[in-house]
N, C-alpha and C positions, 0 to 999 in steps of 0.2 A: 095581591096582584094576581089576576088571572090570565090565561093566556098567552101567545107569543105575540110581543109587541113587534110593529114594520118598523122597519129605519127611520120613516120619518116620524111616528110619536115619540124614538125613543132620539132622535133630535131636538123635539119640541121639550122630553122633559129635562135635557141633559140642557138644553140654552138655559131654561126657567131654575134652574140649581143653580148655573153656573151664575144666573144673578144674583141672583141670592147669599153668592159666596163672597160678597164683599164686605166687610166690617162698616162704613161708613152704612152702606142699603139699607143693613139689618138695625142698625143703629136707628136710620130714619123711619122705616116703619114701625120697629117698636111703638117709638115718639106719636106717630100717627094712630098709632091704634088709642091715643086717648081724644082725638078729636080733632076740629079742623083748625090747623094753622099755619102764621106767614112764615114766609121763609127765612127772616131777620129772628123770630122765637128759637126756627129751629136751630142755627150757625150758634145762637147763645148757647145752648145746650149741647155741643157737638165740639172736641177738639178739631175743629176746623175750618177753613175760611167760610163766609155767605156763597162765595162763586162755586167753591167748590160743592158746598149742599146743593148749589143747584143744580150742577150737573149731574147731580146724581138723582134726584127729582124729577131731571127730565128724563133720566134713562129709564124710572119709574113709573111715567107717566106714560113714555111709549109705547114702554110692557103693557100696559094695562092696569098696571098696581094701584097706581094713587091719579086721584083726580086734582083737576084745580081749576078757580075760578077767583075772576078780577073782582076784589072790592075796594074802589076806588083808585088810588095808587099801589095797591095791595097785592098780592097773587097769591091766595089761601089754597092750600095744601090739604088732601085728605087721604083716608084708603077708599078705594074703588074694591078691591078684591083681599079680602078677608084670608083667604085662602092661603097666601104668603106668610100669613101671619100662625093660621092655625098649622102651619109645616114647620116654623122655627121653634112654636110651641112642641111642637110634636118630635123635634130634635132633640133640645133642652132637657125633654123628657127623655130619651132614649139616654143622654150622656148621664143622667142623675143615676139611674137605672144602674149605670157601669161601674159609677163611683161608688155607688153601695156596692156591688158586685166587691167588687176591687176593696172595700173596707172589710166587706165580712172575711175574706180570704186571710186579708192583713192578721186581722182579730183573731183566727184559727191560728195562723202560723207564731203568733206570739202567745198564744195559748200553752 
């Protein structure tokens, strides 16, 4: 990060976290990052109702995150912005990071 951010990017990227901080969202886009599908594949794969994937799809969609488009009686589901995905990657990675942190320490101290 360089610079001093204004109030309002550091609004814009504190909204874009804060979506992202849902366990269902993070759930759905993983899912999404293998390709485009209906909303009925994904509720199969999710402890969760259909109605409720899809609220959460649409909130996704508003974002910016995921696209969709009608095939037939269908509503396919995708990612639009990669970006989302390459930041939970990028999270993932920082908490693996700690856990070894936190392992080698263990291993010293029983040493």
């Amino acid at each position: 990060m360089t610079g001093t951010w204004t109030e309002s990017v550091v609004g814009l990227v504190t909204s874009r976290l804060a979506l992202l901080a849902d366990p269902t969202r993070v759930q759905l886009l993983t899912l999404l990052e293998q390709g485009e599908v209906p909303v009925q594949e994904l509720s199969d794969k999710m402890p969760t109702t259909p109605q409720n994937v899809s609220r959460h799809l649409c909130i996704l969609h508003r974002a910016g995150l995921v696209a969709r488009r009608r095939d037939g009686n269908c509503v396919l589901y995708s990612l639009a912005d990669y970006s989302a995905c390459r930041l939970l990657d990028q999270t993932l990675a920082s908490i693996r990071g700690q856990i070894d942190e936190l392992a080698d320490l263990v291993s010293l101290a029983a040493a």
